[in-house]
mmCIF file of the N, C-alpha and C atoms, coordinates in Angstrom:
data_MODEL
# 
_entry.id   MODEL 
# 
loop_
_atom_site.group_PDB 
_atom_site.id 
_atom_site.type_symbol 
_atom_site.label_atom_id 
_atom_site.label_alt_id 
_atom_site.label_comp_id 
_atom_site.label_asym_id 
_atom_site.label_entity_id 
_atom_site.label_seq_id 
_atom_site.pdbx_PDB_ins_code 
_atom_site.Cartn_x 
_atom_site.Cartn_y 
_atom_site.Cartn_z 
_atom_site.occupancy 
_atom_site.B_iso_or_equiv 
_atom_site.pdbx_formal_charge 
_atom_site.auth_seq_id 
_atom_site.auth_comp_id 
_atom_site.auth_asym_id 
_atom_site.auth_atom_id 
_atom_site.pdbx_PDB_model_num 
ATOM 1   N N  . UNK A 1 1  ? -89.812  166.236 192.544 1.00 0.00 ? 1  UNK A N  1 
ATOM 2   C CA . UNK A 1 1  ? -90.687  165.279 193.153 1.00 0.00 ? 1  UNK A CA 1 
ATOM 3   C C  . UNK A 1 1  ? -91.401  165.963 194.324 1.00 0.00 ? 1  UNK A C  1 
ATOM 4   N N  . UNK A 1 2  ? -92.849  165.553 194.417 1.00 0.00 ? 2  UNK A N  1 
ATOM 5   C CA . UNK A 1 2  ? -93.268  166.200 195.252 1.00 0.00 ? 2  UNK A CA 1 
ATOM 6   C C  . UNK A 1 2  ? -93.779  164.871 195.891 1.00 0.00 ? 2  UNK A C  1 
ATOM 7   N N  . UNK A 1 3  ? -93.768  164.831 197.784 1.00 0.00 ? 3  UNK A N  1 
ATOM 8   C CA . UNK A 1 3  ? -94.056  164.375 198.636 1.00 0.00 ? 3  UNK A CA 1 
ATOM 9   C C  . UNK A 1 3  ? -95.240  164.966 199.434 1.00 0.00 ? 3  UNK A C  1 
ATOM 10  N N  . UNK A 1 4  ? -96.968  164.040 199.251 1.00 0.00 ? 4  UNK A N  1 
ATOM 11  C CA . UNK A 1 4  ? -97.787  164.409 200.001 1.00 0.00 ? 4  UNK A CA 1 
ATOM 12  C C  . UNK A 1 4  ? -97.784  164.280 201.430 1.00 0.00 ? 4  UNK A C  1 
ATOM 13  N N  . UNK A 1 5  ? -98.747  164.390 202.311 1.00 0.00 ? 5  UNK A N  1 
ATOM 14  C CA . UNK A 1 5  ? -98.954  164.683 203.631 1.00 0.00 ? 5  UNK A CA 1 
ATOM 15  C C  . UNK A 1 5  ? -99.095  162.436 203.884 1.00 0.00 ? 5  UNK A C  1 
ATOM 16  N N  . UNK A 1 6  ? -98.128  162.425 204.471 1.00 0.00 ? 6  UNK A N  1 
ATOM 17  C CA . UNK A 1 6  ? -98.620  161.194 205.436 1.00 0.00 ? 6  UNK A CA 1 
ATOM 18  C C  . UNK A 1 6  ? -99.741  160.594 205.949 1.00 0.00 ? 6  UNK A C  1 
ATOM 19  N N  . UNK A 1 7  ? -100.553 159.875 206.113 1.00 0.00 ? 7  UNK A N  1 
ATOM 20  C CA . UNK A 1 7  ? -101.528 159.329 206.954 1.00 0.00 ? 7  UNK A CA 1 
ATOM 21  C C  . UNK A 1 7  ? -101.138 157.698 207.701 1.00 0.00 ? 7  UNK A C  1 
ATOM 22  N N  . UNK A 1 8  ? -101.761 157.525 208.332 1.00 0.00 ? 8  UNK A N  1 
ATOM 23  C CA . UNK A 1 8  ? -101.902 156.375 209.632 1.00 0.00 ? 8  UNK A CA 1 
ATOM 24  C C  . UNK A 1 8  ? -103.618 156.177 209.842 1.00 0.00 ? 8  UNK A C  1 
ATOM 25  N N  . UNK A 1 9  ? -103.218 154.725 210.209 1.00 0.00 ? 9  UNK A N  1 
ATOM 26  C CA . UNK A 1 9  ? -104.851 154.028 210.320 1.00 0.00 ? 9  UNK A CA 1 
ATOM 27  C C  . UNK A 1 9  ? -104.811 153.540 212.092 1.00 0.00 ? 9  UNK A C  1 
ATOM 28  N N  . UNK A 1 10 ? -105.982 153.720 212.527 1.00 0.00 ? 10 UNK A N  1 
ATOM 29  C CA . UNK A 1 10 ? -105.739 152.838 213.641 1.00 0.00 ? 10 UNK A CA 1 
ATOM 30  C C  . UNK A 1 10 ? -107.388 151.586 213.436 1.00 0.00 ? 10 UNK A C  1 
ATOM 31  N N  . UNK A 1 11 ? -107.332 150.743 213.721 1.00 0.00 ? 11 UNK A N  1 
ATOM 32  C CA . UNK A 1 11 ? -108.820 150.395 213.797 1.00 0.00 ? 11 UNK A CA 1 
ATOM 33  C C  . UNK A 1 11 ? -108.656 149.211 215.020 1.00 0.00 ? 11 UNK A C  1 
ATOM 34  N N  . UNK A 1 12 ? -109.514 149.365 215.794 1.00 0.00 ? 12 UNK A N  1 
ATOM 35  C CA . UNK A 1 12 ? -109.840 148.993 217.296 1.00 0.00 ? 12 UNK A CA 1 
ATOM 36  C C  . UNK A 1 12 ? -110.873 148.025 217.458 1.00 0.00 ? 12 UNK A C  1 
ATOM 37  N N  . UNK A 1 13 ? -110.542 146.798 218.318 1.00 0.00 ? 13 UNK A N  1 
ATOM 38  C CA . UNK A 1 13 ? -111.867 145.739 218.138 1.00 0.00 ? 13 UNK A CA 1 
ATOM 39  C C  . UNK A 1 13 ? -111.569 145.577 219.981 1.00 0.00 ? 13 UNK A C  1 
ATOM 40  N N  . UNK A 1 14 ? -112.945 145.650 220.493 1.00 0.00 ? 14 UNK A N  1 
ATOM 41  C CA . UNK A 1 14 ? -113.559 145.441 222.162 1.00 0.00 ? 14 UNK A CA 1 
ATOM 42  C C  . UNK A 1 14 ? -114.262 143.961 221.643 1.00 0.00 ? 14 UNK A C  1 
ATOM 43  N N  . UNK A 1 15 ? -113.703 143.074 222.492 1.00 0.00 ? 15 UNK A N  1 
ATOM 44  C CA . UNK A 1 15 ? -114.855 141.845 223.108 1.00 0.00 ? 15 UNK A CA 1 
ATOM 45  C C  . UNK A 1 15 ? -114.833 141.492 223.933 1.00 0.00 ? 15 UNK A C  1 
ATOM 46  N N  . UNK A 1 16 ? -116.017 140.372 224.419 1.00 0.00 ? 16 UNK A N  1 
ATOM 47  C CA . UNK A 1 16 ? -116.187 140.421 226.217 1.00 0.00 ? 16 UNK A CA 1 
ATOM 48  C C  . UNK A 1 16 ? -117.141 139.024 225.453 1.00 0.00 ? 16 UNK A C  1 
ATOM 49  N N  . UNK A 1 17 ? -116.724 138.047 226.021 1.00 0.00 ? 17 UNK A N  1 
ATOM 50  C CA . UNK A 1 17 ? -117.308 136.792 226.121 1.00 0.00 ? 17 UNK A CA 1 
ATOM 51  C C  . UNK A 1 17 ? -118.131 136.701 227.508 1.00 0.00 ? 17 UNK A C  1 
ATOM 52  N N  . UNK A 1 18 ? -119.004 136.019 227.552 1.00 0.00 ? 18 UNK A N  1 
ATOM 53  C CA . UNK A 1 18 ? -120.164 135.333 228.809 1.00 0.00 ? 18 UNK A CA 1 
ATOM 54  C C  . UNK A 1 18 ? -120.364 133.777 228.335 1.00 0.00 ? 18 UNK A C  1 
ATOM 55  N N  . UNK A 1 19 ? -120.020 133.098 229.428 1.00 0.00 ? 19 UNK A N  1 
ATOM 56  C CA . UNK A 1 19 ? -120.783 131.755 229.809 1.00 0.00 ? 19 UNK A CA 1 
ATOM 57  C C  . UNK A 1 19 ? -122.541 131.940 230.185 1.00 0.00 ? 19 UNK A C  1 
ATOM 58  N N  . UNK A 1 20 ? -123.277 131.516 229.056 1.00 0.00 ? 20 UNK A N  1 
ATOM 59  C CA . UNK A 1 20 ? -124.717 131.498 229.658 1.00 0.00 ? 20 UNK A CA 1 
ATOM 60  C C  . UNK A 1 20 ? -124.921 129.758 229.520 1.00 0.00 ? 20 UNK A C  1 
ATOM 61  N N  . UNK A 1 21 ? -125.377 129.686 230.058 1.00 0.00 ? 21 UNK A N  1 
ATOM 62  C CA . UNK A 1 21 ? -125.398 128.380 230.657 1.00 0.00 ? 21 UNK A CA 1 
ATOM 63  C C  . UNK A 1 21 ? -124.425 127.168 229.956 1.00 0.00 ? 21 UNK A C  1 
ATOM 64  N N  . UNK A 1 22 ? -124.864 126.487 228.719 1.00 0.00 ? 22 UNK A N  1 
ATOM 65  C CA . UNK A 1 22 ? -123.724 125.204 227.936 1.00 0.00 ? 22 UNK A CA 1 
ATOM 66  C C  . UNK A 1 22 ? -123.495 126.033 226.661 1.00 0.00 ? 22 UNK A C  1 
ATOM 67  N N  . UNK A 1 23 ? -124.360 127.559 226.351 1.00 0.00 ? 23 UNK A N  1 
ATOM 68  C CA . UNK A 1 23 ? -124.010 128.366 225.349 1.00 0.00 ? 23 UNK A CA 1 
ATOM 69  C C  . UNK A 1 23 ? -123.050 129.517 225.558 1.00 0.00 ? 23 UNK A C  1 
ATOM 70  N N  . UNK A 1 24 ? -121.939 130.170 224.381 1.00 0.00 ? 24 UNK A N  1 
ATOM 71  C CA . UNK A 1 24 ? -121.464 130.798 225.052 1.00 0.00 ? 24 UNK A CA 1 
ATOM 72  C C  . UNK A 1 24 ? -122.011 132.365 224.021 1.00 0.00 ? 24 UNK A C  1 
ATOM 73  N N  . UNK A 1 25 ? -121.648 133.637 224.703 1.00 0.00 ? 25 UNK A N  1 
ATOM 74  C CA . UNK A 1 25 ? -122.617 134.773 223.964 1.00 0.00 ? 25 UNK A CA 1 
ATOM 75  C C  . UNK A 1 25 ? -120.825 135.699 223.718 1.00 0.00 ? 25 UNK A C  1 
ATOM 76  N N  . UNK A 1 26 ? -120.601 136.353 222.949 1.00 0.00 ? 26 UNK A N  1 
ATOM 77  C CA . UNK A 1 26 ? -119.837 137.135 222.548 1.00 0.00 ? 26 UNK A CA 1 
ATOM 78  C C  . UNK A 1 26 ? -120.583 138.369 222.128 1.00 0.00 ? 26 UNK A C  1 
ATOM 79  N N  . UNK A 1 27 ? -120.023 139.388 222.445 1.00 0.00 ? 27 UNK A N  1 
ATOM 80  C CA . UNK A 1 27 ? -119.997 140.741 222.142 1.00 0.00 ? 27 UNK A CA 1 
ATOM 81  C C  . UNK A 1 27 ? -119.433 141.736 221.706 1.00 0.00 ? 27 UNK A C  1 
ATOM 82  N N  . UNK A 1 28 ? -119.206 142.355 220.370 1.00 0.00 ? 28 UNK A N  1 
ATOM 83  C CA . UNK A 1 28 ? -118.031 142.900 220.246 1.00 0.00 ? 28 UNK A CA 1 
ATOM 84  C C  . UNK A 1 28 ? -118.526 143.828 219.209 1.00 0.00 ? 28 UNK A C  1 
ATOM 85  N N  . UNK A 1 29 ? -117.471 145.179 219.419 1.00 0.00 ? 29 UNK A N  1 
ATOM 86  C CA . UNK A 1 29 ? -117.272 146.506 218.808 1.00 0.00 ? 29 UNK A CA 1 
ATOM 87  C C  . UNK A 1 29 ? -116.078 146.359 217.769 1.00 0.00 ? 29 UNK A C  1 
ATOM 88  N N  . UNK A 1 30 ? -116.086 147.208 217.181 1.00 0.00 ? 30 UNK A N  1 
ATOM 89  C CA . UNK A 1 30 ? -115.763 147.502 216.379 1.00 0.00 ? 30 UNK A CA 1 
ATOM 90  C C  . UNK A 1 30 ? -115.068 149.244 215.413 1.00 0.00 ? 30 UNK A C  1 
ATOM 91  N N  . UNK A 1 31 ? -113.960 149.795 216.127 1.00 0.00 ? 31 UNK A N  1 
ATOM 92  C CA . UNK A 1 31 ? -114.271 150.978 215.356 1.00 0.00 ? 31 UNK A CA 1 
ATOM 93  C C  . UNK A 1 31 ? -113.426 151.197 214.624 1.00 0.00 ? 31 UNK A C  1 
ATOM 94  N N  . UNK A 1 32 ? -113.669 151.759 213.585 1.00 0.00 ? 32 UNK A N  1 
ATOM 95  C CA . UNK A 1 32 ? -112.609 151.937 212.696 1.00 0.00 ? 32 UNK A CA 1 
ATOM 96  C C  . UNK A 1 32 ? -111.995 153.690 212.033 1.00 0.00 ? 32 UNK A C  1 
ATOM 97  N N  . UNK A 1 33 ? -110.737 153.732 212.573 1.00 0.00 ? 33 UNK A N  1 
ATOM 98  C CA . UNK A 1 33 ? -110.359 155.610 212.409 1.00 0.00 ? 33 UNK A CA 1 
ATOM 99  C C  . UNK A 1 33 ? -111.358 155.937 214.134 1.00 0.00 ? 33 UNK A C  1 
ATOM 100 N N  . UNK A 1 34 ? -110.719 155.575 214.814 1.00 0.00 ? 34 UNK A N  1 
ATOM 101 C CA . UNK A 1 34 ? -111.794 156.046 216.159 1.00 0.00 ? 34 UNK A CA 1 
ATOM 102 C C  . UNK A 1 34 ? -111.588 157.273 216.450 1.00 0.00 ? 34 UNK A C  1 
ATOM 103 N N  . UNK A 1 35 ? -110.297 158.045 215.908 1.00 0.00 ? 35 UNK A N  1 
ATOM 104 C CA . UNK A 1 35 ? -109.649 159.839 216.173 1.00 0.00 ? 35 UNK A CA 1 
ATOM 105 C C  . UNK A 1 35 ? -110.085 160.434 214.815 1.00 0.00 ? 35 UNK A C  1 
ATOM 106 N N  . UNK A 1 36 ? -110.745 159.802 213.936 1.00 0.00 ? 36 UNK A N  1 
ATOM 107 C CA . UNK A 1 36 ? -111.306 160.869 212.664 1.00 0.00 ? 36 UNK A CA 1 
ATOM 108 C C  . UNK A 1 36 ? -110.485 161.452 211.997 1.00 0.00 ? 36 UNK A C  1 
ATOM 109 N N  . UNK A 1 37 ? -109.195 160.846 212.031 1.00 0.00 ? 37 UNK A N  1 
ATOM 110 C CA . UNK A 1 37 ? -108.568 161.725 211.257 1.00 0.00 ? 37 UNK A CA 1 
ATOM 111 C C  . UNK A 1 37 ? -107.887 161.734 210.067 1.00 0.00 ? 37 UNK A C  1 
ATOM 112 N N  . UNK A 1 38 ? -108.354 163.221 209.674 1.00 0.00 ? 38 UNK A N  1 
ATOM 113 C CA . UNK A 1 38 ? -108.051 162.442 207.975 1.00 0.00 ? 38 UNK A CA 1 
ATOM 114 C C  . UNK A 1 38 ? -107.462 162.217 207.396 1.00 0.00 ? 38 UNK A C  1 
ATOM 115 N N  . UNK A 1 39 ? -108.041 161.239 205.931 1.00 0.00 ? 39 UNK A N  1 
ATOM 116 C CA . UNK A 1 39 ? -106.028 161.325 205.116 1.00 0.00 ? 39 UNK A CA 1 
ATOM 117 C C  . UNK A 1 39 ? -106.280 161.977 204.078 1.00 0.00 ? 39 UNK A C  1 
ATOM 118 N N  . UNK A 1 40 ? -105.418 163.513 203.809 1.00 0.00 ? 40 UNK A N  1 
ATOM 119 C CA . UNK A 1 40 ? -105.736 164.284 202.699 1.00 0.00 ? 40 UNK A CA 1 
ATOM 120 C C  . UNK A 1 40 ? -104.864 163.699 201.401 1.00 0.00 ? 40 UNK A C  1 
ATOM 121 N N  . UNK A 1 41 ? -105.254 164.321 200.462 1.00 0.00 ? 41 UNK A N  1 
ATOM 122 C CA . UNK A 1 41 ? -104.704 163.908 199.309 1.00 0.00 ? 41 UNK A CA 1 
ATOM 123 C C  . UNK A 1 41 ? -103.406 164.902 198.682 1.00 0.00 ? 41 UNK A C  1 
ATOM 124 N N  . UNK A 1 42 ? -102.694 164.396 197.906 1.00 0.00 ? 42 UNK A N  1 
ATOM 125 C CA . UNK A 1 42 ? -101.550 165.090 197.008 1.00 0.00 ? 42 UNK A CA 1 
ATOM 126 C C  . UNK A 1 42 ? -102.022 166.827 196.304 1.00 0.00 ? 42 UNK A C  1 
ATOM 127 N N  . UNK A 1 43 ? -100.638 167.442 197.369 1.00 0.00 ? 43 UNK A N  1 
ATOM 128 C CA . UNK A 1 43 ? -101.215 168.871 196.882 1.00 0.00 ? 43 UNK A CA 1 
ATOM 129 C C  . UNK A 1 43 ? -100.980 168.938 195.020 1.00 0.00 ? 43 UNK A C  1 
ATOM 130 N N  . UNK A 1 44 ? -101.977 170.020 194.597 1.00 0.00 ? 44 UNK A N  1 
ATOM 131 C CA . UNK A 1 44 ? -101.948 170.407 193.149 1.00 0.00 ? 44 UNK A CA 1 
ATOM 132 C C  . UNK A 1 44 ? -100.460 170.659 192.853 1.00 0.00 ? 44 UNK A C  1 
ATOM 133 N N  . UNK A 1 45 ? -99.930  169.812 191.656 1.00 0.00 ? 45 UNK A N  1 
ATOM 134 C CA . UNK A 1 45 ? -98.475  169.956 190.724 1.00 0.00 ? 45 UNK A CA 1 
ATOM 135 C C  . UNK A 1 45 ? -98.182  170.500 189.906 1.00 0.00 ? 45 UNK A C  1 
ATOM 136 N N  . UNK A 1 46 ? -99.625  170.856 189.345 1.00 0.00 ? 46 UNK A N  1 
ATOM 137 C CA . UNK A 1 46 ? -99.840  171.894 187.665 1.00 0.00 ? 46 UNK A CA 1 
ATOM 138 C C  . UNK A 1 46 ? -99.354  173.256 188.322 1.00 0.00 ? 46 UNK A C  1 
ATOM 139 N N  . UNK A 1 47 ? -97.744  173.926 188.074 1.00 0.00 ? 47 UNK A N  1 
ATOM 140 C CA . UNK A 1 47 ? -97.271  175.386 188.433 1.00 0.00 ? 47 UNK A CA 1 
ATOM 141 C C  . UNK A 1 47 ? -98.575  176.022 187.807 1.00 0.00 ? 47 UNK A C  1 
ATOM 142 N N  . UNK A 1 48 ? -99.330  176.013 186.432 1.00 0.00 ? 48 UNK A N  1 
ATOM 143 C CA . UNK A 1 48 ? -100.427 177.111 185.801 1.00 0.00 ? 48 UNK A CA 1 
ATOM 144 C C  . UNK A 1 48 ? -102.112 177.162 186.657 1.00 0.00 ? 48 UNK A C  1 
ATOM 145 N N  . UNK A 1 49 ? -102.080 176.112 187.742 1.00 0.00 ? 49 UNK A N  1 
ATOM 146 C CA . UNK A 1 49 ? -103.226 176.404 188.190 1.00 0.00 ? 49 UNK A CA 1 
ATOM 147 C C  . UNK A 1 49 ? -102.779 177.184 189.289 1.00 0.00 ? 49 UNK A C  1 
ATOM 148 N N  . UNK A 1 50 ? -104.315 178.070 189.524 1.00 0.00 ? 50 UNK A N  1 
ATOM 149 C CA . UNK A 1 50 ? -104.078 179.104 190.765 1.00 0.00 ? 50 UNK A CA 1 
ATOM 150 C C  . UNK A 1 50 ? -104.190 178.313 192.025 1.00 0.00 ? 50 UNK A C  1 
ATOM 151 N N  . UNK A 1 51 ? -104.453 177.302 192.310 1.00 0.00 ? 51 UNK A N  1 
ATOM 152 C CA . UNK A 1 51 ? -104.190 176.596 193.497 1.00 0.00 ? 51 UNK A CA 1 
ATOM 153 C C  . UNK A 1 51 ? -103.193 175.678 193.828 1.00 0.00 ? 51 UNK A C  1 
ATOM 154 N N  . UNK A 1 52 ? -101.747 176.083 193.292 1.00 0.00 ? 52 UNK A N  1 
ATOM 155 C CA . UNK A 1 52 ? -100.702 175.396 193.017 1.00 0.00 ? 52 UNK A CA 1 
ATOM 156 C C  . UNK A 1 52 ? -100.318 175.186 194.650 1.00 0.00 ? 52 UNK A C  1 
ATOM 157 N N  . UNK A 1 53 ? -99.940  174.013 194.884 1.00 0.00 ? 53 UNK A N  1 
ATOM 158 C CA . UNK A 1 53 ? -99.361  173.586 195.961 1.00 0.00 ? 53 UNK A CA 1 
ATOM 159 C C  . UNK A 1 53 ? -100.464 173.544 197.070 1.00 0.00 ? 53 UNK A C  1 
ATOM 160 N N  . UNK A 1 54 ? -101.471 173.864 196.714 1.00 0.00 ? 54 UNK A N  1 
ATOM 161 C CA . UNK A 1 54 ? -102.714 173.728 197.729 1.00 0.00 ? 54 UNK A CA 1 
ATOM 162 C C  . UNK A 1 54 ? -103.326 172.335 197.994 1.00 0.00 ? 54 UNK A C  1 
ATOM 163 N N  . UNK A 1 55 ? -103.855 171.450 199.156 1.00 0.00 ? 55 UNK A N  1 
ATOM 164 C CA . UNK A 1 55 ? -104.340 170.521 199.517 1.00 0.00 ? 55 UNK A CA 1 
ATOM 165 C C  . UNK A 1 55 ? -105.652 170.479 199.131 1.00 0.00 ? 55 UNK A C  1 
ATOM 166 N N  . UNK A 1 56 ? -107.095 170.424 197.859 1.00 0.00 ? 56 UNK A N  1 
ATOM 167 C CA . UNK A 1 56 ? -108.146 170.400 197.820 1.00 0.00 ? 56 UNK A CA 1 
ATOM 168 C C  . UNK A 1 56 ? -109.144 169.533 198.434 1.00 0.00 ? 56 UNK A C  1 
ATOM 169 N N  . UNK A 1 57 ? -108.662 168.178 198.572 1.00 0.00 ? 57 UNK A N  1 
ATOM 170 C CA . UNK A 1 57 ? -109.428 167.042 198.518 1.00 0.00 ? 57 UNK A CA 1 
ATOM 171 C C  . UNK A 1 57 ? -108.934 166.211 199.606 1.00 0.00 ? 57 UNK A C  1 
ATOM 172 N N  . UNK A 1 58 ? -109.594 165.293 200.172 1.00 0.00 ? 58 UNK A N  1 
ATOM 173 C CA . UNK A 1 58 ? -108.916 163.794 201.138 1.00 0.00 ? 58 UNK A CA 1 
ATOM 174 C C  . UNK A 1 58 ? -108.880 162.915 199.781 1.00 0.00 ? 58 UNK A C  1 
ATOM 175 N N  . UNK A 1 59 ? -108.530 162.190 200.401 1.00 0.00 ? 59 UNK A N  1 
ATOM 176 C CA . UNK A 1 59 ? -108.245 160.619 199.522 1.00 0.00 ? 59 UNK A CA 1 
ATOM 177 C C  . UNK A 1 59 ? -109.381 160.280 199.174 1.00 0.00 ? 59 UNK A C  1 
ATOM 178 N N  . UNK A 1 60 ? -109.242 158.917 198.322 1.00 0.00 ? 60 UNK A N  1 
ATOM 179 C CA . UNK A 1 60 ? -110.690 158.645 197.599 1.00 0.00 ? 60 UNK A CA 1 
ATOM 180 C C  . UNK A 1 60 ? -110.949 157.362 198.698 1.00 0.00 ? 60 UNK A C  1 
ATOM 181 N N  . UNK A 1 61 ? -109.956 156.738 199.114 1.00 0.00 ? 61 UNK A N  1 
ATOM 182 C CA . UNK A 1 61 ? -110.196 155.879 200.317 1.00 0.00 ? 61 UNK A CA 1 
ATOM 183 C C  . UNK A 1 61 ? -110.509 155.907 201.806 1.00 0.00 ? 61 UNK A C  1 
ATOM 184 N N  . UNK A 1 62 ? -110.419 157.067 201.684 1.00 0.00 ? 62 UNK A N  1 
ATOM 185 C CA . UNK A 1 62 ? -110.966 157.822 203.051 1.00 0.00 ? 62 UNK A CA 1 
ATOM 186 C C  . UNK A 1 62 ? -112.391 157.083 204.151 1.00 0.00 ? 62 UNK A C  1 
ATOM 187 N N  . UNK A 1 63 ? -112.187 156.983 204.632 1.00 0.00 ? 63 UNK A N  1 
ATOM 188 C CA . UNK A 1 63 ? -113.217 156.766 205.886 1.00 0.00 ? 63 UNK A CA 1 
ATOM 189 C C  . UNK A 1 63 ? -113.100 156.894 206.814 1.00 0.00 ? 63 UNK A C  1 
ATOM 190 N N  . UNK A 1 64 ? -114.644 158.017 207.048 1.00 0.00 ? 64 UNK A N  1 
ATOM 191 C CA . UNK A 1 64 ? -114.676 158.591 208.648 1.00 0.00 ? 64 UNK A CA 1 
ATOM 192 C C  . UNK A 1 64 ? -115.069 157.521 209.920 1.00 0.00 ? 64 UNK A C  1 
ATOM 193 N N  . UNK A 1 65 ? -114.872 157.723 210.896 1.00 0.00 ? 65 UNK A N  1 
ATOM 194 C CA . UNK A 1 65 ? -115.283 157.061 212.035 1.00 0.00 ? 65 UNK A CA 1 
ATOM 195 C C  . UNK A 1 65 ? -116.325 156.123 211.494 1.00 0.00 ? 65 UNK A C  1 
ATOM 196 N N  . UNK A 1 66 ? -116.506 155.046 211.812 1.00 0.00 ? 66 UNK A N  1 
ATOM 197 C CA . UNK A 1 66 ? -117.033 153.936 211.373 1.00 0.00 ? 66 UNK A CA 1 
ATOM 198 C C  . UNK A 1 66 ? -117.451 153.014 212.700 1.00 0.00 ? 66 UNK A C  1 
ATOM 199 N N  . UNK A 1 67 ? -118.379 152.727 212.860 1.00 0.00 ? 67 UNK A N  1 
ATOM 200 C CA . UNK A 1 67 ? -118.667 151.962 214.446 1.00 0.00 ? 67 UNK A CA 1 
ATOM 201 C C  . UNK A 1 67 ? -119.226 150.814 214.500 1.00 0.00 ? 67 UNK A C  1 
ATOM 202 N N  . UNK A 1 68 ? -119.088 149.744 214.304 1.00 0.00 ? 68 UNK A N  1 
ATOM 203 C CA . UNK A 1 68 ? -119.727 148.614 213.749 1.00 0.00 ? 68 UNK A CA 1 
ATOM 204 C C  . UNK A 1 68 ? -119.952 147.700 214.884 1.00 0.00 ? 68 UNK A C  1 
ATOM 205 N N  . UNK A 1 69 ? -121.046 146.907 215.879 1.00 0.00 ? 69 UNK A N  1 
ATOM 206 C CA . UNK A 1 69 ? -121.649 146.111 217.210 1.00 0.00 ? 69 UNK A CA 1 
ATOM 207 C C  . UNK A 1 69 ? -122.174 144.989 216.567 1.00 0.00 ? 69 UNK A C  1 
ATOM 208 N N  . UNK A 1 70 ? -121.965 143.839 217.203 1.00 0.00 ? 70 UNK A N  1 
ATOM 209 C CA . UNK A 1 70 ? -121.984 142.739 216.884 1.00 0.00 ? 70 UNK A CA 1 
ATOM 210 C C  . UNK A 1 70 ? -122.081 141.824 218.316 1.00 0.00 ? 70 UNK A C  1 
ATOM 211 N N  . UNK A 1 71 ? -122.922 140.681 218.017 1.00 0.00 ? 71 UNK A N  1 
ATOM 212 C CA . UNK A 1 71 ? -122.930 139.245 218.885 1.00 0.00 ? 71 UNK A CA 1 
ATOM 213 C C  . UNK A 1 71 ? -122.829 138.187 218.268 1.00 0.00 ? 71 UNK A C  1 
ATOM 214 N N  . UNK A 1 72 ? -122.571 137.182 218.477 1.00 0.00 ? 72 UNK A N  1 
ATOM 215 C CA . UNK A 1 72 ? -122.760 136.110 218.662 1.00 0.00 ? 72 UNK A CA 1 
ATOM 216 C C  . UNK A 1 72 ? -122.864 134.739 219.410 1.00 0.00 ? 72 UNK A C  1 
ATOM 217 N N  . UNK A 1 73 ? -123.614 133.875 218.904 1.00 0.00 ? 73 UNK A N  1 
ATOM 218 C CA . UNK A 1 73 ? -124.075 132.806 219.966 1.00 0.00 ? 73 UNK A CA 1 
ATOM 219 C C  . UNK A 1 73 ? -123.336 131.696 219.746 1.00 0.00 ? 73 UNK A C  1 
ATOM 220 N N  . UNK A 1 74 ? -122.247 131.131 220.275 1.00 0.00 ? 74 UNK A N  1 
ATOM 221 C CA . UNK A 1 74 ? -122.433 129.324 220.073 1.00 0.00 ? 74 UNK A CA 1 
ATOM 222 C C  . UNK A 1 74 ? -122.610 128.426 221.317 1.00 0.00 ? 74 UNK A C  1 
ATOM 223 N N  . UNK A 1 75 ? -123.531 127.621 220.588 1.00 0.00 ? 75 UNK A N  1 
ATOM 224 C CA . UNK A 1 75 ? -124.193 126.421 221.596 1.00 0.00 ? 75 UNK A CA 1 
ATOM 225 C C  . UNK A 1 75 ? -124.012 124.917 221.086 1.00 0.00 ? 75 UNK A C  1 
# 
C-alpha cells in the first residue's frame, strides 16, 4: 500500500458591517487557500515506469489562491 502526501485547506472570510442611515451596508472578502499551497497528487505505482515513485501532477481539485469581494445592502 502506498500512502500519498497529505493536504489541508484553510479558507478565510473578513466582514465589517456599517450603519448608513435605516440601511445597513456589509462588506466582505473572501479567500480561499490564502498560503497557496498545494495539494499534490499520488506518487506513480507502476514499478515498469521510469518515474516510479515520483510526484508528477497536483490533484485534479486543486485550487490556487482564489480572492473573491463582495457587498451588500439591506434596507
Amino acid at each position: 500500500m502506498v500512502t500519498g502526501p497529505s493536504f489541508w485547506s484553510l479558507d478565510t472570510v473578513l466582514t465589517k458591517g456599517f450603519q448608513v442611515g435605516a440601511m445597513r451596508l456589509q462588506l466582505r472578502v473572501e479567500i480561499y487557500n490564502p498560503f497557496n499551497v498545494p495539494m499534490l497528487a499520488n506518487p506513480i505505482t507502476d514499478v515498469s515506469n521510469a518515474n516510479f515513485g515520483q510526484i508528477l501532477t497536483s490533484r485534479t481539485v486543486y485550487l490556487p489562491r482564489t480572492l473573491q469581494i463582495g457587498t451588500r445592502l439591506d434596507w
